[in-house]
C-alpha positions as CSV (number, residue, x, y, z in Angstrom):
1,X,0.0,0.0,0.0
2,X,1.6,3.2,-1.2
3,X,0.1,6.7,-0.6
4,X,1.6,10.5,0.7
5,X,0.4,13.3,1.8
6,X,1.6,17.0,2.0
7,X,-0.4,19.0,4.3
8,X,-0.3,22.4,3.2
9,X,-0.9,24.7,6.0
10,X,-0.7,27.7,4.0
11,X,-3.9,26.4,2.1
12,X,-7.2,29.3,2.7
13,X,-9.2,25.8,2.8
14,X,-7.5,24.2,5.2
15,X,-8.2,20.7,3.6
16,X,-4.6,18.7,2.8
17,X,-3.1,18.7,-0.8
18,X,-2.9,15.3,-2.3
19,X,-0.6,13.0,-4.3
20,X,-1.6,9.8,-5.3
21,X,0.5,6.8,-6.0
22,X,0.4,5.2,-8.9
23,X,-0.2,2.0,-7.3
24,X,-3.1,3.3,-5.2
25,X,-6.6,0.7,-5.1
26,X,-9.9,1.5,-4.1
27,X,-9.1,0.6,-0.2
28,X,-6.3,2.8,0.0
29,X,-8.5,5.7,-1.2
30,X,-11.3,5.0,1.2
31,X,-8.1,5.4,3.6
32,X,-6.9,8.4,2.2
33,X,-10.3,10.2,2.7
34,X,-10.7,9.0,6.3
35,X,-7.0,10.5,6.6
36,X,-8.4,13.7,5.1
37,X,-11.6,13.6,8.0
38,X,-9.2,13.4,10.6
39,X,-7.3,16.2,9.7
40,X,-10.2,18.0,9.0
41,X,-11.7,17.4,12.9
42,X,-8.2,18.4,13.9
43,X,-8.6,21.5,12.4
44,X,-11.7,22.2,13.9
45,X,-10.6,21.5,17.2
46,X,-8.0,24.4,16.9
47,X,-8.9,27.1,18.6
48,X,-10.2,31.0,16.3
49,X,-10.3,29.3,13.0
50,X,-13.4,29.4,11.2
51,X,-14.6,25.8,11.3
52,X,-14.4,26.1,15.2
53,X,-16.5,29.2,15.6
54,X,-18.9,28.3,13.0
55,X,-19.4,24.6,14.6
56,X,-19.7,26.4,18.1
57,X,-22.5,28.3,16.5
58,X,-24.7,25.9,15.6
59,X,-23.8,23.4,18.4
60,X,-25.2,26.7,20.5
61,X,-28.3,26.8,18.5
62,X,-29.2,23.3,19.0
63,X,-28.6,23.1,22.9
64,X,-31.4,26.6,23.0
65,X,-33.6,24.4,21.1
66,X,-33.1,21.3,22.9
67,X,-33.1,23.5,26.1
68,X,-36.9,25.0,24.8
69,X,-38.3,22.4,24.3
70,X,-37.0,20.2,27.2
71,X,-39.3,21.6,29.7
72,X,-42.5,21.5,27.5
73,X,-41.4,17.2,26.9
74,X,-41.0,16.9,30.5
75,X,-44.5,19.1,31.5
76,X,-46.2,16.5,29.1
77,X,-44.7,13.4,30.4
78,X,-45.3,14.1,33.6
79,X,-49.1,15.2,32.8
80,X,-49.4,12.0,30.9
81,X,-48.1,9.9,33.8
82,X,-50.4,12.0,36.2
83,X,-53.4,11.3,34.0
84,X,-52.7,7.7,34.0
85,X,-52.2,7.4,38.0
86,X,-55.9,8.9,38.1
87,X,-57.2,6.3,36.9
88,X,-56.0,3.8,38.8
89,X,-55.3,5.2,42.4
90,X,-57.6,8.2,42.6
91,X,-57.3,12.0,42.5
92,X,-55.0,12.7,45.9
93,X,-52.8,10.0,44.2
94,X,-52.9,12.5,41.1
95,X,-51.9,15.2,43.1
96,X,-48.8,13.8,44.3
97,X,-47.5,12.0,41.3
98,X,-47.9,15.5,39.3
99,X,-45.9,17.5,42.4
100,X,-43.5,14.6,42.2
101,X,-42.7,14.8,38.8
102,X,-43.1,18.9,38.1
103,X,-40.4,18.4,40.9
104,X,-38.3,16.8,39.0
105,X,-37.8,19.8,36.3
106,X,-35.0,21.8,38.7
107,X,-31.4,20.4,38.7
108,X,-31.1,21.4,42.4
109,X,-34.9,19.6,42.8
110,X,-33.2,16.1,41.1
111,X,-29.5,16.0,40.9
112,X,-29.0,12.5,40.3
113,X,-31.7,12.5,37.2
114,X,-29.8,15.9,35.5
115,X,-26.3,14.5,35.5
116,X,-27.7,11.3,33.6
117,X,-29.2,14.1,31.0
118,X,-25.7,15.7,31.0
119,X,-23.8,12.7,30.7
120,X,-26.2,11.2,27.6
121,X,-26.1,14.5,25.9
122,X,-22.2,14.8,26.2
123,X,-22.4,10.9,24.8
124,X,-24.8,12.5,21.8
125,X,-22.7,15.0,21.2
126,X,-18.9,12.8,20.7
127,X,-20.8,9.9,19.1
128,X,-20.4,11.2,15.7
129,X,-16.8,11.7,16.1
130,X,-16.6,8.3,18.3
131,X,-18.4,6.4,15.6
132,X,-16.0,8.0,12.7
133,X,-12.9,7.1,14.3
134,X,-14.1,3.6,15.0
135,X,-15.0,2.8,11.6
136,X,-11.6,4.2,10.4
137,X,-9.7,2.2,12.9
138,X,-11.4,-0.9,11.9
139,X,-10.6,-0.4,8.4
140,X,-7.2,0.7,8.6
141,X,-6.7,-2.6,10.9
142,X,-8.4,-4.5,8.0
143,X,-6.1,-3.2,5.4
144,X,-2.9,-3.3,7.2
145,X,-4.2,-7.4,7.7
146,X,-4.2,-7.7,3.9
147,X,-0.9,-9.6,2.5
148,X,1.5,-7.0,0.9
149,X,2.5,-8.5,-2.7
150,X,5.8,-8.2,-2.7
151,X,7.6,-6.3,-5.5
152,X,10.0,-7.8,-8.0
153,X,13.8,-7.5,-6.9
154,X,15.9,-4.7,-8.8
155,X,17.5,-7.2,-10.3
156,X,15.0,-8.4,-12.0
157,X,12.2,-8.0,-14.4
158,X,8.6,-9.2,-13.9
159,X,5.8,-9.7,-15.5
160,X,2.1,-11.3,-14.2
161,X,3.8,-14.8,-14.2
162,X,7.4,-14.5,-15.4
163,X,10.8,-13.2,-13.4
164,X,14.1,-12.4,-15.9
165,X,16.9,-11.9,-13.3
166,X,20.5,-10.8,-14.4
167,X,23.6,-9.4,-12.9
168,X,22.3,-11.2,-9.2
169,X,25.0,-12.0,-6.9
170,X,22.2,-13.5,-4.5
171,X,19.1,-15.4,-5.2
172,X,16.6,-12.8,-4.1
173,X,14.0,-13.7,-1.0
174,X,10.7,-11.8,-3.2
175,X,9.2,-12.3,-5.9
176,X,5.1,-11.6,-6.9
177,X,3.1,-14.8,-5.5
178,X,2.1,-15.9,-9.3
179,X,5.1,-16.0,-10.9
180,X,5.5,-19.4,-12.8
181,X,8.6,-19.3,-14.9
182,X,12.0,-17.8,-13.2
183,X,15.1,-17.4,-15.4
184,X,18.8,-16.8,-13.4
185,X,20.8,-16.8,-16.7
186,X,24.6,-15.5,-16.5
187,X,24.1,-14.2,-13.4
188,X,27.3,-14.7,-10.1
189,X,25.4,-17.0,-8.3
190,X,28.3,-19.6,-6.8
191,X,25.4,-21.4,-4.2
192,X,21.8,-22.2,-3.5
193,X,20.5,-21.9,-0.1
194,X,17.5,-23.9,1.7
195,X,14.6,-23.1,0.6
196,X,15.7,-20.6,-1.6
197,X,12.3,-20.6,-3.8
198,X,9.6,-20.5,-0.6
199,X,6.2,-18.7,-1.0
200,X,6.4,-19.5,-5.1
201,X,3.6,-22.0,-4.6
202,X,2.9,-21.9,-8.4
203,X,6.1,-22.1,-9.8
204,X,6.5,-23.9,-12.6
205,X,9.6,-23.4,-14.6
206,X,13.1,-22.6,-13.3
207,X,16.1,-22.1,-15.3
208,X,19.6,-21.6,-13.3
209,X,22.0,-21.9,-15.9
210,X,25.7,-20.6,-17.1
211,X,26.1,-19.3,-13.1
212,X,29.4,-20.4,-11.2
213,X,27.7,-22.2,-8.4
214,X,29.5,-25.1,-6.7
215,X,27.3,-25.9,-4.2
216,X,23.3,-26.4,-3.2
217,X,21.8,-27.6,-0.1
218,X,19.8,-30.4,0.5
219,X,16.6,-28.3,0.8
220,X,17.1,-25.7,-1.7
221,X,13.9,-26.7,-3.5
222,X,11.4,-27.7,-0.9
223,X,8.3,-26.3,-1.5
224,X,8.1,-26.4,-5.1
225,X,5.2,-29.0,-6.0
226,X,4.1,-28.1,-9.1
227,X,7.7,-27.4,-10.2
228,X,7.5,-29.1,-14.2
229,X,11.1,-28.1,-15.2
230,X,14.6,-27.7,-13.4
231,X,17.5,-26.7,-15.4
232,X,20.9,-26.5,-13.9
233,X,23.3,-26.6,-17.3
234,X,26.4,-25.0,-17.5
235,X,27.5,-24.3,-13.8
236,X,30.4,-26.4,-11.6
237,X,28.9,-28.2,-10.1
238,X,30.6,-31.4,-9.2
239,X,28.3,-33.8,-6.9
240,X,24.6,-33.1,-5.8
241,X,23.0,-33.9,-2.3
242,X,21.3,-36.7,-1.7
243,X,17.6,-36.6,-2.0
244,X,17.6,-33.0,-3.7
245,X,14.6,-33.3,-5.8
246,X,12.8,-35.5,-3.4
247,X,9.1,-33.8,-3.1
248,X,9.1,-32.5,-6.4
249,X,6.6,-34.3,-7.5
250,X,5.2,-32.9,-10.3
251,X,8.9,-32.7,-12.2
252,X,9.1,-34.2,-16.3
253,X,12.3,-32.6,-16.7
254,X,15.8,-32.2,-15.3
255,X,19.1,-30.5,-17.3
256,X,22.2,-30.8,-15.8
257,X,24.4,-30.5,-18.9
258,X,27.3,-28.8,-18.5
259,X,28.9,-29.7,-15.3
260,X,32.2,-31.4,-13.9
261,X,30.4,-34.1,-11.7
262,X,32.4,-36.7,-10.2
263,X,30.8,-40.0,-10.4
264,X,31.9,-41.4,-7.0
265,X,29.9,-43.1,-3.5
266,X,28.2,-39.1,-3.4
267,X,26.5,-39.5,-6.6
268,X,25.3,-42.8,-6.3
269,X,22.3,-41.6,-5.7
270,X,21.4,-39.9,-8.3
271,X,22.2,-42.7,-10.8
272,X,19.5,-44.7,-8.6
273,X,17.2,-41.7,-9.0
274,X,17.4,-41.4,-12.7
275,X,17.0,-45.6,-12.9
276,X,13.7,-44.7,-11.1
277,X,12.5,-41.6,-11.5
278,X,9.5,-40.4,-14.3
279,X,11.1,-38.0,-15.2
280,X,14.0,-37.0,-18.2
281,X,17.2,-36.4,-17.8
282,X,19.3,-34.7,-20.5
283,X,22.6,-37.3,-21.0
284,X,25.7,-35.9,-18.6
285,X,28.8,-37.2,-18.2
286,X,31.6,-37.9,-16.0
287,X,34.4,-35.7,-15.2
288,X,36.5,-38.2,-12.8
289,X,37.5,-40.4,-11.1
290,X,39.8,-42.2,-14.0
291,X,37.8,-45.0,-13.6
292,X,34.5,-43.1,-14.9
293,X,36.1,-40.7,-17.0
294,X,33.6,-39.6,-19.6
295,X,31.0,-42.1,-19.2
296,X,27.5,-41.5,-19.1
297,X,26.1,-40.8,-15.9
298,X,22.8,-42.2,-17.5
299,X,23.7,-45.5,-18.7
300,X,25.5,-46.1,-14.9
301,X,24.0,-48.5,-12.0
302,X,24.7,-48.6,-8.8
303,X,26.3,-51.6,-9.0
304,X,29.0,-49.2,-11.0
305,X,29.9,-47.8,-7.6
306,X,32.4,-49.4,-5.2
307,X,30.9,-47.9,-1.6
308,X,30.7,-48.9,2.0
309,X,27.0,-47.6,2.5
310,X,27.0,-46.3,6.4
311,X,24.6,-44.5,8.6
312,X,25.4,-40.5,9.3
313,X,26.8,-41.3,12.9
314,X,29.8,-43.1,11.6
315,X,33.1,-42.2,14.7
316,X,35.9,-44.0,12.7
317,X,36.6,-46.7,10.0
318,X,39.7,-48.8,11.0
319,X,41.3,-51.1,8.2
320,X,43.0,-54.4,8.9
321,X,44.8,-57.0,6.2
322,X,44.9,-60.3,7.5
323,X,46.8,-63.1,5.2
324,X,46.1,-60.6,2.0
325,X,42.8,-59.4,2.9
326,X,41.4,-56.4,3.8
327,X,38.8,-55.5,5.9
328,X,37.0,-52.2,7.2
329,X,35.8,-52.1,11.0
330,X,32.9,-49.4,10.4
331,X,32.2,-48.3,14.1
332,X,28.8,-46.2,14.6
333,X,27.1,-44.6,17.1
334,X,23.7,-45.7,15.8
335,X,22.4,-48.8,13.7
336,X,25.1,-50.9,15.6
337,X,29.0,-51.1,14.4
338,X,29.8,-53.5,10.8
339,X,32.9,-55.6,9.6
340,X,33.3,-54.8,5.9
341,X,35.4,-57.7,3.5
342,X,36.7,-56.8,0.4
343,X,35.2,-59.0,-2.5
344,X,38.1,-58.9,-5.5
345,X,36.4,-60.8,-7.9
346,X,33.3,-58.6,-7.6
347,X,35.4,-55.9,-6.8
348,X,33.9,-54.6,-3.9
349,X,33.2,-54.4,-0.3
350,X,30.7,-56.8,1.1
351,X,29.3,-56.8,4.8
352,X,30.9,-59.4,6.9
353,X,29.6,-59.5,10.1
354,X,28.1,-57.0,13.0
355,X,29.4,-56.3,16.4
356,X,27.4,-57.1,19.2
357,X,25.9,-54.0,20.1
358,X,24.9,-55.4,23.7
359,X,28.5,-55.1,24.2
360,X,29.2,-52.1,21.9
361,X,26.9,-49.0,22.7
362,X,28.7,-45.9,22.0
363,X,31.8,-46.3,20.2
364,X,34.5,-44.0,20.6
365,X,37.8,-45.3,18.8
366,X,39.0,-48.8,17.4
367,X,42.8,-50.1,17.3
368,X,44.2,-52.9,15.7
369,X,47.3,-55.2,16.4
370,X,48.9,-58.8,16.0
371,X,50.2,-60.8,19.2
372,X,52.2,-64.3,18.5
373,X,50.2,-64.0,14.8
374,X,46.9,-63.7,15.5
375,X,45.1,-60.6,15.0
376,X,42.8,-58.5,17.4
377,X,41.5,-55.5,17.5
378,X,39.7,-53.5,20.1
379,X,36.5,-51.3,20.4
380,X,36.9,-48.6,23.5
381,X,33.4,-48.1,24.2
382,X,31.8,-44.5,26.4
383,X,28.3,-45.6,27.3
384,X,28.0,-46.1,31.0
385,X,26.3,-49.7,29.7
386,X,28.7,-51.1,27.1
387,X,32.1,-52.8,28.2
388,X,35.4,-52.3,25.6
389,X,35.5,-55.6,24.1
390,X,39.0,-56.9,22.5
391,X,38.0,-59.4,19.4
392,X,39.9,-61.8,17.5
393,X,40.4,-63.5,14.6
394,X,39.2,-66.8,13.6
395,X,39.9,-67.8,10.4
396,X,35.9,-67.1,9.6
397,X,35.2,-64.2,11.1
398,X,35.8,-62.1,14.4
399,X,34.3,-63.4,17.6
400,X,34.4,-61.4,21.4
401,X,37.9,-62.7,23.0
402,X,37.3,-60.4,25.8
403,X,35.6,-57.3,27.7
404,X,37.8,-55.4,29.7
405,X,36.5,-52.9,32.5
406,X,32.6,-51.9,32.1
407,X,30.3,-48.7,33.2
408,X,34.4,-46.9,33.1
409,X,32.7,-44.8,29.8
410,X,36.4,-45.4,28.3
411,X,37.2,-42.5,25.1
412,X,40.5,-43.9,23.8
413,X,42.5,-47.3,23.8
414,X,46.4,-47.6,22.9
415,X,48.3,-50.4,22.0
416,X,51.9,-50.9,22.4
417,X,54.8,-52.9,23.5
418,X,56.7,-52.2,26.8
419,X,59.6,-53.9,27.5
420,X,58.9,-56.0,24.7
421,X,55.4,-56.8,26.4
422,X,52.1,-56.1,24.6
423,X,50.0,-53.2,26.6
424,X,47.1,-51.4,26.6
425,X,46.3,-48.2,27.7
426,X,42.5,-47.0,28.2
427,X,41.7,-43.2,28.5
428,X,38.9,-42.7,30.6
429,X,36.1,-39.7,31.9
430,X,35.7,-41.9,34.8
431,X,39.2,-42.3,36.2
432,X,42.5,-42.3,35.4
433,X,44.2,-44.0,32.5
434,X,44.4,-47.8,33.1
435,X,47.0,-50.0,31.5
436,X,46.4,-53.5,30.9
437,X,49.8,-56.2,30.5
438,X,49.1,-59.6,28.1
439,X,49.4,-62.5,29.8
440,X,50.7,-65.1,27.6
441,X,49.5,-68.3,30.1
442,X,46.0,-67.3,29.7
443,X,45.9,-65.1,26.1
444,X,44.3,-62.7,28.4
445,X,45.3,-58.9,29.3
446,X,45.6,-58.2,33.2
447,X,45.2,-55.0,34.7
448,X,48.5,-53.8,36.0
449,X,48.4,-50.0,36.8
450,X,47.2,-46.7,36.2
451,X,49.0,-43.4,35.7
452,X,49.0,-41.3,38.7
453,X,47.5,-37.7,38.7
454,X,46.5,-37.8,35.5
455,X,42.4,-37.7,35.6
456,X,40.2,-36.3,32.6
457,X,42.4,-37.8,30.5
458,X,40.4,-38.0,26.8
459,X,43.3,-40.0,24.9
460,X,46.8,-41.4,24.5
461,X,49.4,-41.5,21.9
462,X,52.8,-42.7,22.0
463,X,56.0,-42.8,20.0
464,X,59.3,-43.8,20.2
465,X,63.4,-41.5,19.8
466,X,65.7,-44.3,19.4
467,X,65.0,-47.0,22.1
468,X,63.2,-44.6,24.4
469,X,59.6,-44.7,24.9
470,X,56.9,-41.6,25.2
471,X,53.5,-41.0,25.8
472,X,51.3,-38.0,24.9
473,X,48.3,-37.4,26.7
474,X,45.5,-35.5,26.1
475,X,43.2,-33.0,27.8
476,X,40.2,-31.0,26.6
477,X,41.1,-27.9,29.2
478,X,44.1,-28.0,31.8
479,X,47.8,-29.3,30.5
480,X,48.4,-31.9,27.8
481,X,51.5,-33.4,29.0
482,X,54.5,-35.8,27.7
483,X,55.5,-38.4,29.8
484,X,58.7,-40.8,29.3
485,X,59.1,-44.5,30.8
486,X,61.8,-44.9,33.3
487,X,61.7,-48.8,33.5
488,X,59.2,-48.6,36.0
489,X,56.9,-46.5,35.3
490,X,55.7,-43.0,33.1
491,X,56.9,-39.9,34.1
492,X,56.0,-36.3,33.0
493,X,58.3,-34.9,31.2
494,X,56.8,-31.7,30.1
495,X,53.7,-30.4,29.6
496,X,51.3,-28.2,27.2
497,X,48.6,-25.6,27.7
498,X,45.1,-27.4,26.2
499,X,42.6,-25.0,25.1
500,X,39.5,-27.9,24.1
501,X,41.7,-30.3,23.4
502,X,40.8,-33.4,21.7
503,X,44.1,-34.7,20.3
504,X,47.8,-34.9,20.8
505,X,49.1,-36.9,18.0
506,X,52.9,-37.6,17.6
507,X,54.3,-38.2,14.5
508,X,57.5,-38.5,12.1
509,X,58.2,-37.6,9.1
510,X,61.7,-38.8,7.7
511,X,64.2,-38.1,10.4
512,X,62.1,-35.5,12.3
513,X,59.5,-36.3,15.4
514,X,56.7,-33.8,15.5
515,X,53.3,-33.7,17.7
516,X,50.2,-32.0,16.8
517,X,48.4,-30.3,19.5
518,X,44.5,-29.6,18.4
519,X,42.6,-27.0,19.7
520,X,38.5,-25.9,19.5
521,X,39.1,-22.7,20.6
522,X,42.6,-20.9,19.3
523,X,45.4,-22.0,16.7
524,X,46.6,-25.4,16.5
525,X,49.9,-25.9,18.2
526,X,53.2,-27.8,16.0
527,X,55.5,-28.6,18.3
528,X,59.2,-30.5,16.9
529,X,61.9,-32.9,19.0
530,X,64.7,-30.9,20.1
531,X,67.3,-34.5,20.3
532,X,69.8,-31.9,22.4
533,X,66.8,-31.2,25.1
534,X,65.2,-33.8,25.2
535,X,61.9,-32.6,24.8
536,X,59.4,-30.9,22.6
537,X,60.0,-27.4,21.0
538,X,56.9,-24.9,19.7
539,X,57.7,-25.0,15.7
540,X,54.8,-23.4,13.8
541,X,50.9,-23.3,14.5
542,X,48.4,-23.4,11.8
543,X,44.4,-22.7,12.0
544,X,42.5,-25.4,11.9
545,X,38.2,-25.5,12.9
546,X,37.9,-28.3,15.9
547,X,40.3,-30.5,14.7
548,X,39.8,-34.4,15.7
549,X,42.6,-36.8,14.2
550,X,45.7,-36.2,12.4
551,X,47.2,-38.6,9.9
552,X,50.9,-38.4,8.1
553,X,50.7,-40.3,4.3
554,X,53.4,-40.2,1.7
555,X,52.8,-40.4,-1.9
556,X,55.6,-40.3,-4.4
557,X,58.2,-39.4,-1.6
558,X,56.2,-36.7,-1.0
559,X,54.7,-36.0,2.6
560,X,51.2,-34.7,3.3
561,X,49.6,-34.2,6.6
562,X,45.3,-35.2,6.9
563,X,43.8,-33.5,9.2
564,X,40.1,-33.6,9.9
565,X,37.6,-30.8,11.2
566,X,34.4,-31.7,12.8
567,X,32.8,-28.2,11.9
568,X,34.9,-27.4,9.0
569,X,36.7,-29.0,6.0
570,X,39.3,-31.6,6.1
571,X,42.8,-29.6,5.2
572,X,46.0,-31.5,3.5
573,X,49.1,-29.6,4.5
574,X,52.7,-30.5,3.1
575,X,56.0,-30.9,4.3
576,X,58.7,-28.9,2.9
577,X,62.3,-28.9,3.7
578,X,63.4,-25.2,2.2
579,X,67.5,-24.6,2.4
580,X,67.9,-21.2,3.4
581,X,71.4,-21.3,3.4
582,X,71.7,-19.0,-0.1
């Protein structure tokens, strides 16, 4: 609704001057002269203008009248009322009534009866006024309930059912209610947000081609159920999310021509929806992997894709080769934890086996290792219910070998040899860490001892310099330390301020020992082995969003550092040795 005003006091009329909006409608004019009564009462109100001693005249006038013929109204009544007691209770009866009421014709005679004439002809007097700004209330209230249609962006050009944007950096958040067809052609658009088309109930047609965009989100196009045609040709994108036209389900026609997909376990999906779905899909091809250069997505099946298919609650994938074999331990938080076998001939993985999830509640980390040539590996569980469970090898399959401490809500297990000895150590939020000796009589660990002094301990880490033997253990807020073996026992060594800490990973790269120290809540910490101290030195620190595991991989004797985010992206970093000595 779009109107002015410009009250011009200079005006001999007094009324205001007018300009009307183009876009004015027959409410907004019924407002605009409402407006114009109101000012028009204001002005009256004002005291020495003409409209206020004019309107005092006649008000004047009337009360004389009303006052004239009051009394003669009253004298009648009363005789009337006299006339009628008569008749009915005799003539002293008349008498008294006709006193009574001729009484009655003096304010000082009847107080009470002359303030309720005062008040109703006060009342008589505002209702017109009363009445006029009530209806104007209502209305304006009415109007202002009335659903604004929103106007087409600057970017764009509208008609009654079609939008033409160009030159849009943003999808924009309005468009008219009716609009059918939408065209974002050669516009900047890099990303689609959710539900980037909402309150387009009728849309039809959509055409977001030759943009940059590289990304959409799952729920970019909710709402749009009578959406016939989606085009996204000609932008980079190079996977889509799962489910992303699910609801549309009035859709004959989908391009995506033009992009760089990468047919890997992300698109999967997509092939399964085009095997499916109704509706056509231009022919696209693949852009990678090697294996699916240039084939058409179109003439894929799933079967094409080599994937482990997990829930979204997957903590960590552990692999393990036994005699030539691989497997993957899948470990999840929900829909219980999976052993994954590696078909060759079919070349892919196949489910093995589950893990016991009466044992296995809440998963927290997974660690493999071989004692006297059998294999094991170990599940640290962190529900107050679930017990860490060691498994072994069979020959078949894996099969519970044994649970170690329960309701200890254990985060982190170690493996490693002391003294030539197999060991494991447990982190804990419950106590201290625990380590555990094998006992080669029974092909059972026994618990030995725990490391003084050292509680809220989320995980450990060791490493070896030469023969010597470290630990490095981590805590989300106090002091990370590094402790040494003496022979006996772990000592501290040094230690490191933890700012949400949830790892402390020690690794090499060639000749040179470094550890990692993550942190949720400043700049992750590099720290290098000084051989002539004896101890950890600060080298570098690098930015990193709540990092949670650190892995060292070389590829063509070059050496890359993984490390994962768990509210960012996963970052690659490389190791350079740079001779400044020119």
């Amino acid at each position: 609704m779009e109107y002015s005003y410009i009250y011009d006091n200079s005006s001999s009329s007094g009324f205001p001057t007018r300009i009307e909006s183009p876009c004015a409608s027959a409410p907004q004019a019924a407002i605009r002269w409402l407006m114009s009564g109101l000012h028009f009462l204001q002005l009256i109100h004002r005291r020495n203008t003409p409209y206020r001693r004019l309107l005092g005249g006649i008000l004047q006038r009337r009360r004389r009248r009303t006052a004239a013929h009051g009394g003669d109204k009253q004298e009648l009544t009363a005789r009337r009322l006299a006339s009628s007691s008569s008749s009915s209770r005799g003539k002293g009866t008349t008498k008294e009534t006709v006193i009574h009421v001729q009484g009655c014709l003096t304010r000082r005679s009847c107080p009470q009866r002359f303030a309720r004439m005062e008040n109703t002809r006060r009342m008589s007097k505002r209702s017109p006024w009363l009445s006029f700004l009530v209806v104007a209330s209502v209305l304006l209230v009415v109007d202002s309930k009335r659903a604004r249609q929103p106007r087409c962006p600057s970017s764009c050009t509208c008609t009654k059912d079609n939008a033409l944007c160009e030159s849009a950096g943003l999808i924009p958040r309005s468009f008219p209610p009716d609009v059918i067809s939408l065209l974002f052609t050669a516009n900047n658009l890099e990303s689609i947000n959710e539900d980037a088309f909402l309150g387009l109930p009728h849309l039809e047609y959509l055409f977001i081609e030759n943009n940059q965009i590289k990304s959409i989100s799952p729920n970019a196009f909710r709402g749009l159920k009578t959406l016939v045609h989606l085009s996204l040709a000609y932008n980079n994108l190079e996977t889509l999310p799962k489910d992303l036209f699910k609801g549309l389900e009035a859709l004959t026609k989908v391009d995506l021509r033009g992009n760089q997909f990468t047919c890997d376990c992300k698109l999967k999906w997509l092939v399964e929806w085009i095997y499916s779905t109704n509706a056509t899909v231009d022919q696209i091809y693949c852009k990678g992997p090697a294996s699916q250069l240039d084939k058409k997505i179109n003439d894929l099946v799933p079967q094409s894709f080599d994937c482990i298919t997990t829930g979204t609650s997957t903590v960590i994938c552990k692999p393990l080769v036994i005699d030539n074999q691989l497997f993957i331990i899948v470990a999840q938080l929900f829909g219980g934890s999976h052993i994954y076998k590696r078909d060759t001939s079919a070349n892919k993985f196949i489910k093995l086996q589950g893990i016991d999830i009466l044992k296995i509640r809440k998963p927290n980390d997974v660690e493999t290792f071989r004692i006297d040539g059998e294999s094991f590996f170990v599940i640290a569980d962190s529900s107050k219910a679930g017990s860490t469970t060691i498994y072994k090898w069979n020959g078949n399959g894996f099969y519970s070998h044994q649970s170690l401490h329960p309701w200890y809500r254990d985060t982190d297990v170690e493996y490693m040899e002391i003294s030539s000895k197999p060991h494991l150590i447990l982190s804990s939020s419950s106590q201290r860490p625990v380590i555990y000796q094998w006992n080669k009589s029974t092909k059972l660990f026994d618990r030995r001892t725990d490391i003084p002094e050292m509680e809220d301990v989320y995980a450990v880490k060791h490493f070896q310099v030469k023969s010597d033997l470290y630990i490095c253990l981590t805590r989300f807020i106090g002091d990370s330390k590094v402790m040494h073996w003496d022979g006996a026992l772990f000592r501290e060594l040094q230690t490191m301020p933890s700012r949400g800490s949830m790892v402390f990973q020690p690794f090499s790269v060639g000749s040179w020992q470094y550890a990692i120290l993550g942190s949720d809540y400043s700049f992750t910490q590099v720290y290098r082995w000084d051989a002539k101290k004896g101890e950890f030195v600060h080298f570098q620190e690098v930015n990193i969003q709540a990092p949670r595991a650190f892995s060292p991989v070389s590829i063509d004797n070059r050496q890359f550092l993984l490390a994962s985010s768990f509210k960012g992206k996963t970052q690659i970093y490389e190791h350079l040795v740079i001779d400044l000595s020119n």
